[in-house]
C-alpha positions as CSV (number, residue, x, y, z in Angstrom):
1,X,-26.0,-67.7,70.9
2,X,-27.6,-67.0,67.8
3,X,-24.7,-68.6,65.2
4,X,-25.1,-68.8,61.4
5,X,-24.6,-72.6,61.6
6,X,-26.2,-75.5,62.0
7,X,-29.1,-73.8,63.6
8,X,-31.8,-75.9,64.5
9,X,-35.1,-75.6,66.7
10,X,-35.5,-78.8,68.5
11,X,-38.8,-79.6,70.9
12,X,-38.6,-80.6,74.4
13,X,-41.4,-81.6,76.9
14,X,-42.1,-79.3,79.6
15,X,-41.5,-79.9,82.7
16,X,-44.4,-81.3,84.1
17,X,-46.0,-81.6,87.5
18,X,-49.4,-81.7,89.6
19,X,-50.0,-80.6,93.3
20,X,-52.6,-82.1,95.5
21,X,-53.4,-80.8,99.3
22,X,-55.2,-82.5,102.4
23,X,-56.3,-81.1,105.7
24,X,-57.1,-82.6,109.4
25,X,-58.7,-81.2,112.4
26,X,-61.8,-82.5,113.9
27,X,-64.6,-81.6,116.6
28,X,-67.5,-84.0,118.6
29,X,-69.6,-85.2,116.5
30,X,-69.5,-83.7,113.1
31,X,-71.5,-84.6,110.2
32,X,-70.9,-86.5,107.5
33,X,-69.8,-84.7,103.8
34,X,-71.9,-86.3,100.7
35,X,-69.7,-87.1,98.1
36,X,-69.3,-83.9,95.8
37,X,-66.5,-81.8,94.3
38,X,-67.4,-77.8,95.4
39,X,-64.2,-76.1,94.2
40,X,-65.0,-74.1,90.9
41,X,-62.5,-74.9,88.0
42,X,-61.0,-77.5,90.1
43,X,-58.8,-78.9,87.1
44,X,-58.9,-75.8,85.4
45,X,-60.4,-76.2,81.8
46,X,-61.7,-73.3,81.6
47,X,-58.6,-72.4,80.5
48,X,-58.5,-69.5,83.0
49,X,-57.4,-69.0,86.4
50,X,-60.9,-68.1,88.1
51,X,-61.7,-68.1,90.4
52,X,-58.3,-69.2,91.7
53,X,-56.4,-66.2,92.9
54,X,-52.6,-66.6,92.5
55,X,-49.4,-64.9,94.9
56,X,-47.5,-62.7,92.7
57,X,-49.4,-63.0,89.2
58,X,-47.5,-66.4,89.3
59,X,-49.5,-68.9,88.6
60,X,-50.6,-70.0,84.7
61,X,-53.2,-72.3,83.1
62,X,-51.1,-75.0,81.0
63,X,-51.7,-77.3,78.2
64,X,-48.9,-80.0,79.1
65,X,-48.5,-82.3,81.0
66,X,-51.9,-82.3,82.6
67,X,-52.9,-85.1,85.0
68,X,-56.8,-85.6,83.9
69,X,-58.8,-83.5,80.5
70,X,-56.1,-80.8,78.7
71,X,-55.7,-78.0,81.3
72,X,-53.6,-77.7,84.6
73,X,-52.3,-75.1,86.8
74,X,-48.3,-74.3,86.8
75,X,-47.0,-72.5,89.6
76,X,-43.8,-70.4,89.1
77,X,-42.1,-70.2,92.4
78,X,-39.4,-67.8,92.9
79,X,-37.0,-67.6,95.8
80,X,-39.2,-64.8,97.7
81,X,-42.8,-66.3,96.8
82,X,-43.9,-69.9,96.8
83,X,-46.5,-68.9,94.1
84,X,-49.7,-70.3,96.7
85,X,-52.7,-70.6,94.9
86,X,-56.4,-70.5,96.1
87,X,-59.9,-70.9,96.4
88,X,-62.2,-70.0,99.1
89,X,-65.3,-71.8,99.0
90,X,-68.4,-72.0,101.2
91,X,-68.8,-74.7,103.7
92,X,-71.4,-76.0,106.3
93,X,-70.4,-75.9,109.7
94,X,-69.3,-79.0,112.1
95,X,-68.9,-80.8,108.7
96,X,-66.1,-82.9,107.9
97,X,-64.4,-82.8,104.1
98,X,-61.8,-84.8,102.2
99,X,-59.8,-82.8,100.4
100,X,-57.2,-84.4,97.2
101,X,-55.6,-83.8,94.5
102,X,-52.7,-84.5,91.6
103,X,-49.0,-82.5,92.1
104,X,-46.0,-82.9,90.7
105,X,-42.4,-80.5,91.2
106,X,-40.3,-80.1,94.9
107,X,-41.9,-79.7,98.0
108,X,-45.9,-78.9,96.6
109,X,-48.1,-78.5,99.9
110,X,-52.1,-78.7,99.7
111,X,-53.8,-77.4,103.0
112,X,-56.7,-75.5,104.5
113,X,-55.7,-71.6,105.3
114,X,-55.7,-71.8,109.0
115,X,-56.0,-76.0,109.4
116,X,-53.6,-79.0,108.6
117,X,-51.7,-79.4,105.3
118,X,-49.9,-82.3,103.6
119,X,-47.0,-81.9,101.0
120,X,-44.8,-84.2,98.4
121,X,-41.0,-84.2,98.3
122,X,-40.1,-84.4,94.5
123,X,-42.3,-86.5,92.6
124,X,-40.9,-87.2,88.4
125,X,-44.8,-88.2,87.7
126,X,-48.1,-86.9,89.1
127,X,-48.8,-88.3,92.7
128,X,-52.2,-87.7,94.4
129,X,-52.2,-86.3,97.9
130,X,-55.8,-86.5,99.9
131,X,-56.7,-85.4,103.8
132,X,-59.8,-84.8,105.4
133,X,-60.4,-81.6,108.1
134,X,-63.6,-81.0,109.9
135,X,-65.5,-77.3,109.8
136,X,-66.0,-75.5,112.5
137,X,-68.8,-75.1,115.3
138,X,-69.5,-71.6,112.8
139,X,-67.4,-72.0,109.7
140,X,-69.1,-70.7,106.7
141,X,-65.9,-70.7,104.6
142,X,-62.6,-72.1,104.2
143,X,-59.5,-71.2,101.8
144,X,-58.3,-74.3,100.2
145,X,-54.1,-73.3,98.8
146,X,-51.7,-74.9,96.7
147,X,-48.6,-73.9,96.6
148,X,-44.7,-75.0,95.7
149,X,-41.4,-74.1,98.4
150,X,-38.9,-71.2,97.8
151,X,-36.1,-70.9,94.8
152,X,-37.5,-75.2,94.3
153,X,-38.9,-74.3,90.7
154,X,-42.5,-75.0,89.2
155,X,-44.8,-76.7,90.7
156,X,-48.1,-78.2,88.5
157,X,-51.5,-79.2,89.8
158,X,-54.4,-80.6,88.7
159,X,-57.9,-82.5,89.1
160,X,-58.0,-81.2,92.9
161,X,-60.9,-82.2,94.5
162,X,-62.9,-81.0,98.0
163,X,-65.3,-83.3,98.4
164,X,-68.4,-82.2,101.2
165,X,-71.7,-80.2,100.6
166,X,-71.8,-76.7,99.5
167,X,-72.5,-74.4,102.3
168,X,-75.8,-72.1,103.2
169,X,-77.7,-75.5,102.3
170,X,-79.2,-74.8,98.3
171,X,-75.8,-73.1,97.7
172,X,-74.7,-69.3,97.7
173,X,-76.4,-67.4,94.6
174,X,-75.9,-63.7,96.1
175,X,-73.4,-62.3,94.4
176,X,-71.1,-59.0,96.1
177,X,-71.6,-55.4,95.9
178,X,-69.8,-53.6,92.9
179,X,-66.5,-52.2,93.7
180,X,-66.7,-48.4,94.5
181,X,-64.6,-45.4,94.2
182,X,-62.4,-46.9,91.9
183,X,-59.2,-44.8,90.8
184,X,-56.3,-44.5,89.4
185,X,-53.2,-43.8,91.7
186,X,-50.4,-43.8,88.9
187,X,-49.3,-44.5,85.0
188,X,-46.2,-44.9,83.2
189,X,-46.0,-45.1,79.4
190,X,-46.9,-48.9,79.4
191,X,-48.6,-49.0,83.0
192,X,-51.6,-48.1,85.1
193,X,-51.9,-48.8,89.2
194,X,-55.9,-48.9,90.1
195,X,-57.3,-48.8,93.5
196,X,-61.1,-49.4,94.6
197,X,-62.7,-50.1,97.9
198,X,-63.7,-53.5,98.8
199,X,-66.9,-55.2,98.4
200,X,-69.2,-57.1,100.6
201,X,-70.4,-60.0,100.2
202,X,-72.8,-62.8,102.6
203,X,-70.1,-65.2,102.9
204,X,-67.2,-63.2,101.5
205,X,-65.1,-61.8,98.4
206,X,-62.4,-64.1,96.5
207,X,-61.5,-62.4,93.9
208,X,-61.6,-59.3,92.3
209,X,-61.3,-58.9,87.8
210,X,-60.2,-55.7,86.4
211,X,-61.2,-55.4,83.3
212,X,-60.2,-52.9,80.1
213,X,-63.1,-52.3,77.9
214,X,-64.9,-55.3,77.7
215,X,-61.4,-57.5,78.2
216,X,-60.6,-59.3,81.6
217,X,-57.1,-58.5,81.8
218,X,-56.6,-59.3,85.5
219,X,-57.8,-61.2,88.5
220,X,-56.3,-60.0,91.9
221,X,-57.7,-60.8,95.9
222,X,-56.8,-57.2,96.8
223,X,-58.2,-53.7,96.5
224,X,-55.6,-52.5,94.4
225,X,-53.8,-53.8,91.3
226,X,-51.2,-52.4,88.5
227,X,-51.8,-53.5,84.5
228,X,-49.0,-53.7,82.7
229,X,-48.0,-54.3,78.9
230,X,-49.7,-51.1,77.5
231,X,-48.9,-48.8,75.2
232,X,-48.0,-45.1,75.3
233,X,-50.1,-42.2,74.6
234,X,-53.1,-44.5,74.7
235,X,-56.2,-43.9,76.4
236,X,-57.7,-47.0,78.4
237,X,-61.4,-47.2,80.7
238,X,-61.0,-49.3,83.3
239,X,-64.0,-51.3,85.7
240,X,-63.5,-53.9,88.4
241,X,-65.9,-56.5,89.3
242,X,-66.2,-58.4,92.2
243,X,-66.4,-62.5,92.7
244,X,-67.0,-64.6,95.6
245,X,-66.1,-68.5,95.8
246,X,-69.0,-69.9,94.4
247,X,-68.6,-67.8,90.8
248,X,-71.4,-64.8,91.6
249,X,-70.1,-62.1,90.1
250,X,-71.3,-58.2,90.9
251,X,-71.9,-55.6,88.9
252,X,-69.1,-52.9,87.7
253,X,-67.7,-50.2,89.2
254,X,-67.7,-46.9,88.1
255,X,-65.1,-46.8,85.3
256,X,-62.2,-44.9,85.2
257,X,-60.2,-43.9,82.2
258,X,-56.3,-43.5,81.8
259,X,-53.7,-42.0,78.8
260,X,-50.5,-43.3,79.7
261,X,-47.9,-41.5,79.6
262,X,-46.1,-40.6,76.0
263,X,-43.5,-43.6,75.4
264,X,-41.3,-41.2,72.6
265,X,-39.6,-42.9,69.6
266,X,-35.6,-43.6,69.1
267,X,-34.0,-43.7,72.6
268,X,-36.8,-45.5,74.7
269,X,-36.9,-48.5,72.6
270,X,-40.7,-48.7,71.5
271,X,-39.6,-47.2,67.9
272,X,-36.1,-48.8,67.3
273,X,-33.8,-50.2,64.5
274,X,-31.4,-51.9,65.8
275,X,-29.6,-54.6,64.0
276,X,-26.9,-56.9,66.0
277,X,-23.3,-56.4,66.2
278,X,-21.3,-59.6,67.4
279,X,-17.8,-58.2,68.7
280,X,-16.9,-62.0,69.3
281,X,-17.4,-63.0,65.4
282,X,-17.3,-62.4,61.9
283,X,-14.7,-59.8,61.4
284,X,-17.0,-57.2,63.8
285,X,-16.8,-53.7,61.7
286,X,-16.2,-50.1,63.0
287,X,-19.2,-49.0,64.3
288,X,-18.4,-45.6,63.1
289,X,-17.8,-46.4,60.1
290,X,-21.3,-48.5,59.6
291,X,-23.1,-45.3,61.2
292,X,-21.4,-43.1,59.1
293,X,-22.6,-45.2,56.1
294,X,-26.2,-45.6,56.8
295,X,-27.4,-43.3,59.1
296,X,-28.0,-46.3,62.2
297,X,-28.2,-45.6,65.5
298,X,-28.9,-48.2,67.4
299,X,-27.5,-51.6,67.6
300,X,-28.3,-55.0,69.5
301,X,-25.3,-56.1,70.9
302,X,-24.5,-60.1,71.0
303,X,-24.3,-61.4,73.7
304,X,-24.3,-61.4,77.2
305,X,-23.5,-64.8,78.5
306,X,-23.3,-66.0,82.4
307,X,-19.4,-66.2,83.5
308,X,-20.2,-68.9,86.4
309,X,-22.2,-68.0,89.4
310,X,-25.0,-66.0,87.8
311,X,-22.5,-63.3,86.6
312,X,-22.7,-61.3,83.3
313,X,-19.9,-61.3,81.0
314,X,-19.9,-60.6,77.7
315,X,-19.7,-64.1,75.5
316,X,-19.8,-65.4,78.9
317,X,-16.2,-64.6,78.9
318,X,-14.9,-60.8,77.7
319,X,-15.3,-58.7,80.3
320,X,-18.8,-56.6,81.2
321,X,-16.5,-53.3,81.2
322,X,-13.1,-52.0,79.8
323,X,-12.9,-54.5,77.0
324,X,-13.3,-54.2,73.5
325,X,-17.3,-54.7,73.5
326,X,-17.2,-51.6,75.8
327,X,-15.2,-50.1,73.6
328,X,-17.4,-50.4,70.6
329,X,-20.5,-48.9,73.2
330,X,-18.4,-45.8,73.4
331,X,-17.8,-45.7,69.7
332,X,-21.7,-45.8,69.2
333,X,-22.4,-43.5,71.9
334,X,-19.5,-41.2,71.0
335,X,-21.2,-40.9,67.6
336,X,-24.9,-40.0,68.7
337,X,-26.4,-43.8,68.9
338,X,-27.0,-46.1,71.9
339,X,-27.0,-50.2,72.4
340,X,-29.4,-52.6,73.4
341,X,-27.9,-55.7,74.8
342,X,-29.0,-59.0,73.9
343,X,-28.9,-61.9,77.0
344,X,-29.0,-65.4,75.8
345,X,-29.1,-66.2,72.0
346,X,-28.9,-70.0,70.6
347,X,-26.1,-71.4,72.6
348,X,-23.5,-71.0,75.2
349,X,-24.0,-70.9,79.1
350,X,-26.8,-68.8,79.5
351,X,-28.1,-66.8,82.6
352,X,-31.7,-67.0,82.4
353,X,-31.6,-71.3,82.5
354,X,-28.2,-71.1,85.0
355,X,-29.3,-68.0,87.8
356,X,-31.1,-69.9,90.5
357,X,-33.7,-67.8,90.9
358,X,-35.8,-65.0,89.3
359,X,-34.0,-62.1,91.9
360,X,-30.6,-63.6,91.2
361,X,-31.2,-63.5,87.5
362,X,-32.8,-59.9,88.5
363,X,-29.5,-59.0,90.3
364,X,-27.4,-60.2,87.0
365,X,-29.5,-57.9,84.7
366,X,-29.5,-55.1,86.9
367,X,-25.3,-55.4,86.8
368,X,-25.4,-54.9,83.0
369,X,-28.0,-52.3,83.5
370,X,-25.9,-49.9,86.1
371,X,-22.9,-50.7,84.4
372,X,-24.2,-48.9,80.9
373,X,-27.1,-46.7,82.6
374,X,-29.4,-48.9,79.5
375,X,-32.7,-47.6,78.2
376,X,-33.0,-51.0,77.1
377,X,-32.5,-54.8,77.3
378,X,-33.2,-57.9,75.2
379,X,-33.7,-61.5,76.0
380,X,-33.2,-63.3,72.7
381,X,-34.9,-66.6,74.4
382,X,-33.9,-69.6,72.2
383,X,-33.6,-73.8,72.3
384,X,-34.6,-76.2,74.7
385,X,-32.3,-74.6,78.0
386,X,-34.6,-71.5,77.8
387,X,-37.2,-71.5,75.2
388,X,-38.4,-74.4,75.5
389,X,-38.8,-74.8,79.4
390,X,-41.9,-72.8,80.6
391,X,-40.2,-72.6,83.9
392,X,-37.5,-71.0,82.6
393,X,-39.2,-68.8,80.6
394,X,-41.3,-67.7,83.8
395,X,-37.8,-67.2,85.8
396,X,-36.9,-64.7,82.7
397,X,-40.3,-63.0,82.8
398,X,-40.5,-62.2,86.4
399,X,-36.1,-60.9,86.6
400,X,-38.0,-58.7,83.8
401,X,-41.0,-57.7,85.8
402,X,-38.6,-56.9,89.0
403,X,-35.8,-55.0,86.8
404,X,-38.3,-52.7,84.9
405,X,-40.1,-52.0,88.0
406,X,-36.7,-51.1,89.6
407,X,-35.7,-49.1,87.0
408,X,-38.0,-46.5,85.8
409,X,-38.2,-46.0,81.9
410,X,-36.7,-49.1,81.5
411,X,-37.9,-50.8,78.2
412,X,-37.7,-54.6,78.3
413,X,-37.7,-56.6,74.6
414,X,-38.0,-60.7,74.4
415,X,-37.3,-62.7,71.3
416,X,-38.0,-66.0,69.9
417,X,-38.0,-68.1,67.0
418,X,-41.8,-68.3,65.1
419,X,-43.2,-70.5,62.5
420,X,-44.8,-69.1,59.4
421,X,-48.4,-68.5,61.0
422,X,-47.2,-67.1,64.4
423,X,-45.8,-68.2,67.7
424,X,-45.5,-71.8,68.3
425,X,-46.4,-73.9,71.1
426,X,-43.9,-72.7,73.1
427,X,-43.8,-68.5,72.1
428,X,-47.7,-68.7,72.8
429,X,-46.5,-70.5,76.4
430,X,-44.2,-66.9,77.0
431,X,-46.7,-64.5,75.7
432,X,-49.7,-66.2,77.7
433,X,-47.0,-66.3,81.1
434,X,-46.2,-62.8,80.2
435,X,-49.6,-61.6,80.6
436,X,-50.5,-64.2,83.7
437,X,-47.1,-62.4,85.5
438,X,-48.3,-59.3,84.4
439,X,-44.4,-58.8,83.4
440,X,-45.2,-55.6,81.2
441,X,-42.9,-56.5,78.3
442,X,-42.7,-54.1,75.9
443,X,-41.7,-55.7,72.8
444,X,-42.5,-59.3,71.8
445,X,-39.6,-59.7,68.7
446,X,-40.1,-62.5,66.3
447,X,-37.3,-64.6,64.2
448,X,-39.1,-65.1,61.0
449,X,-36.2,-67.4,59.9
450,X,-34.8,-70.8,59.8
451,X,-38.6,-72.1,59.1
452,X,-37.3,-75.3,57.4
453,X,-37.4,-73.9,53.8
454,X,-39.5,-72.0,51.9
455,X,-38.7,-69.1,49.0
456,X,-41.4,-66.7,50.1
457,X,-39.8,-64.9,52.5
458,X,-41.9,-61.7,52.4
459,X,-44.9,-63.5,52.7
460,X,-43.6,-66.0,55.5
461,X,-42.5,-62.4,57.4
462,X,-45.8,-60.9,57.1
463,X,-48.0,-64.2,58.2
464,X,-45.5,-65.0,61.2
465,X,-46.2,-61.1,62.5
466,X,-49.8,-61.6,61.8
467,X,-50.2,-64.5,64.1
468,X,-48.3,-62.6,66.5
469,X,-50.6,-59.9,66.3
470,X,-53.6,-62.5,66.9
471,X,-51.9,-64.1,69.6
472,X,-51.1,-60.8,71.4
473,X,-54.3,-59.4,70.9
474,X,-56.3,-62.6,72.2
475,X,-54.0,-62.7,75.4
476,X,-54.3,-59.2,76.5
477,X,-57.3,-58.2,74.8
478,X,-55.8,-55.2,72.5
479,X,-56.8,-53.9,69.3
480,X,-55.0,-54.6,66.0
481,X,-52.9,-51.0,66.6
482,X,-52.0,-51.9,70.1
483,X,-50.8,-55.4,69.6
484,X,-48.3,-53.8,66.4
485,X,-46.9,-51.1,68.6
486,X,-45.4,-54.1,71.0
487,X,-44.2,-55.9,68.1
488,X,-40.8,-56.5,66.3
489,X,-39.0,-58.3,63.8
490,X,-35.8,-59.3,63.9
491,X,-34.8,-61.2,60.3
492,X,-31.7,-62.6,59.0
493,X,-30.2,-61.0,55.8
494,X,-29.4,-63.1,52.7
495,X,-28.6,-66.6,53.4
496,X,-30.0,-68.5,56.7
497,X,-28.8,-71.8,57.6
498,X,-31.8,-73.1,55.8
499,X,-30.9,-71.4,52.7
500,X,-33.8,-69.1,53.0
501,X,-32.6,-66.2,50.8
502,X,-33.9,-62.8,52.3
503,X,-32.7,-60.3,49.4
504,X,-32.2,-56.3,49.7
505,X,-34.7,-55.9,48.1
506,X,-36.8,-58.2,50.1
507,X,-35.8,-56.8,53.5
508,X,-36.7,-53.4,51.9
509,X,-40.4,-54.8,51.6
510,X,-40.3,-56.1,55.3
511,X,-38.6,-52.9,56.2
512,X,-41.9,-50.7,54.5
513,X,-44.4,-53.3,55.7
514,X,-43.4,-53.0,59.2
515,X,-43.4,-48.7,59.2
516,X,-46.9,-48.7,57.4
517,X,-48.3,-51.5,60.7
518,X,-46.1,-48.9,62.9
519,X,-44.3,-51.7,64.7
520,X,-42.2,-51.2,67.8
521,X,-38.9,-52.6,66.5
522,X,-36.9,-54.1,63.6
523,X,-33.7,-55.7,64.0
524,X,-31.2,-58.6,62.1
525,X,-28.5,-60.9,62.7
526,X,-26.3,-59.5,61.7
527,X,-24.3,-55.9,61.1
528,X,-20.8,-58.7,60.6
529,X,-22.8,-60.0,57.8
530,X,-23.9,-57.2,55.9
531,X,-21.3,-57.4,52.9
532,X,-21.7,-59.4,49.6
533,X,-19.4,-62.8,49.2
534,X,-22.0,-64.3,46.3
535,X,-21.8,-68.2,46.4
536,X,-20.0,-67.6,49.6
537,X,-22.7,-69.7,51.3
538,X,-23.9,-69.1,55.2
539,X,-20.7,-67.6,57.1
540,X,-19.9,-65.3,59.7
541,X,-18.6,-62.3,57.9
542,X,-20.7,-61.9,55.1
543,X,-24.5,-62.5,53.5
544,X,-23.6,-64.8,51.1
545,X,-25.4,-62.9,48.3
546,X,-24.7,-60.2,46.0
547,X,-25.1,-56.8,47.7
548,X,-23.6,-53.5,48.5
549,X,-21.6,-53.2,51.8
550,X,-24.0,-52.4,54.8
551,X,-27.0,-52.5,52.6
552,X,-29.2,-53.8,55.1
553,X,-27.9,-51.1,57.8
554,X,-29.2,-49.4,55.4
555,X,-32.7,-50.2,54.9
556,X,-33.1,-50.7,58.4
557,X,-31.9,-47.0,59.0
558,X,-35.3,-46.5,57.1
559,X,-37.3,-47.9,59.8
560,X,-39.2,-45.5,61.9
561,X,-42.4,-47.5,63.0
């Protein structure tokens, strides 16, 4: 949980792994394969998935560990999809190929769609699988998959190789028909679903990129697709291109444009102040009495832990319901506000690194969900459990994709620590797995705290959300406006375990600084803390700076985005 001591960020490696495939078969008297790699992006430094097309939006480009250059693929399986990647690529008939490649995780298969397959147990350090297969008497194509087993976790590939020549002799350089009759079928406030009819192509379609504007924002094999991670009351044009295995690309579609719906301010969580309220800590204050005061309504409450088994409790050990943290919910609702709850925080048994699965974690969520019919959740994502294990944070993202599409109107917040400039390694690692999981996360909530020192923080604030803004934008392809409105800050008021000092009238400047970018939400830890004990240094029950009682309730009562 988030605790006012001792508070450190630590680094971990990722989790690391490669995937390599091989495939048999043969017929009389086939012809030899010259020596030469055909798959497109085969150890994917382009940074991108294409022309790989991924099961369930669950596959990601990664920067570490890679086998061979600085990319590779991570695969984040989940107990109902084995996150298969793949390529189709042209082939000569009666031709045989050797087929290889670098995995690492559980049980990572390589194969031929339709032909033979080979597979790793659990290597700790990339291992190369290789198999041949032979082309049929008329095979023009073949699919060439990678792919991890069930509820097993990641998988990682790279530097997979098919060796053989290129089919249709020189190579294929027609490229498909553009997509037609392309549509829109639905929209939500942060949501569009698009449907188009299918290309042709001379030796067939792989792929198909959806594009907003002049931004790729998805790559799909189907005739249909949804985009996520939008904002309300905004107006986007839409075109799909078509791509076949060897990278031709056709023209657009006809475009189509889209206002989604209106998303509404206070109670559906894209406009929101709401600073936590620990029940379990720091002398926790009346509710009441702090709304009365300062004119809140909403709060963050701290924190919903796992109980054993992948079941929600608050603290991981007051119960969900009837205890006093529902009590204090009724107190806030009684009075006109509403509660966020916050999953995770800095320590303590946490159910997004202990649920053994994204559906079981989905299944945990959805308990705390029915049992307080929420307009809203938050997964404060922290240390090296959660934050720092990219398979984690993919388990998270997709319990978040499956609970928000489950629950209509549902508005889904993550938050992590930040440097001064922006997200670090590991918050660019979620925001980039957000968008390849197309998770739809509304809210992308920064800590601009514990930095390691530092007296400006205003000016740390600002540049932190800046880079956010900049990573947001370059990984969905918004505009300055749209990257703000999924946005929020959540500080910590006067003293942090660094001794940053983050005065009234500091927070005041934050406070006006995030209304005039019209940010989605603004938050700190904590509502226990918001009383003056100068020189009482960083405890749970006060700021440790001069201040009037709920002050900054106060100024965060002034937030309205």
């Amino acid at each position: 949980m988030r605790s006012s001591f001792g508070r450190h960020r630590r680094r971990l490696l990722a989790l690391l792994g490669s995937a390599a495939l091989a495939l048999a078969g043969a017929i009389a008297l086939p012809g030899t394969a010259q020596a030469a790699n055909i798959l497109s992006n085969p150890g994917f430094e382009s940074g991108n998935l294409s022309p790989w097309s991924c099961t369930g939006n669950l596959g990601s480009v990664v920067s570490s560990p890679v086998h061979g250059g600085s990319k590779a693929l991570q695969g984040a399986v989940s107990s109902s999809d084995n996150a298969q990647c793949s390529q189709t690529v042209s082939v000569q008939p009666n031709t045989t190929y050797s087929l290889s490649g670098w995995v690492r995780g559980s049980y990572v298969y390589l194969g031929v769609d339709g032909g033979a397959s080979t597979w790793t147990t659990s290597p700790s350090a990339y291992s190369q699988l290789s198999v041949s297969f032979t082309t049929g008497a008329s095979q023009t194509s073949a699919k060439i998959y990678v792919h991890g087993w069930y509820a097993q976790g990641s998988y990682w590939a790279d530097d997979i190789s098919l060796d053989g020549p290129g089919g249709g002799g020189g190579g294929d350089t027609q490229a498909p028909t553009a997509p037609s009759g392309l549509t829109s079928t639905g929209k939500t406030s942060s949501s569009v679903s698009l449907k188009w009819n299918a290309s042709t192509d001379n030796v067939g379609v792989s792929a198909y990129d959806i594009y907003s504007g002049s931004n790729q924002v998805l790559s799909v094999s189907g005739t249909s697709a949804t985009v996520g991670g939008l904002s309300p009351s905004t107006a986007y044009t839409f075109t799909v291109k078509a791509r076949d295995a060897a990278g031709n690309t056709s023209g657009a579609s006809n475009s189509v444009s889209v206002t989604t719906d209106a998303g509404g301010g206070g109670g559906t969580g894209f406009k929101q102040a709401a600073p936590y309220l620990y029940e379990g800590w720091g002398d926790p204050p009346s509710p009441s009495t702090v709304m009365s005061a300062t004119g809140i309504k909403w709060f963050t409450m701290a924190f919903v832990l796992d109980s054993g088994g992948c079941n929600p409790a608050w603290d991981g050990s007051r119960p969900l319901t009837g205890g006093v943290d529902q009590s204090a919910i009724n107190q806030i609702r009684s009075a006109g506000g509403d509660i966020v709850p916050s999953f995770g925080g800095w320590q303590g048994s946490k159910l997004g690194a202990n649920c053994s699965s994204a559906s079981a974690l989905a299944g945990a969520l959805q308990k705390v969900i029915d049992a307080y019919s929420l307009k809203a959740i938050d997964m404060d994502i922290e240390n090296s459990d959660e934050f720092e294990n990219e398979a984690v944070q993919a388990k998270i993202l997709t319990a978040l994709k499956t609970v928000k599409a489950n629950n209509p109107g549902l508005r889904t917040i993550v938050t992590f620590g930040t440097s001064t400039t922006g997200p670090t390694y590991y918050g660019n690692r979620l925001i980039e797995q957000a968008q390849s999981l197309n998770a739809g996360i509304d809210v992308f909530t920064i800590m601009p705290f514990d930095f390691g020192g530092g007296s400006d923080m205003y000016g740390n604030t600002v540049n932190a959300a800046e880079g956010l803004k900049a990573k947001l934008k370059s990984t969905f392809g918004w505009d300055d406006a749209t990257a703000y409105a999924h946005m929020g800050i959540s500080g910590m008021n006067g003293l942090s375990d660094q001794q940053e000092n983050t005065t009234p009238a500091i927070w005041t400047q934050i406070r006006d600084w995030a209304n005039s970018h019209h940010i989605a939400r603004l938050a700190y830890w904590a509502v226990n803390r918001d009383r003056p004990c100068p020189g009482g240094g960083v405890v749970s029950n006060c700021s440790g700076i001069s201040q009037n009682n709920w002050q900054f309730t106060s100024i965060t009562a002034g937030f309205t985005g």
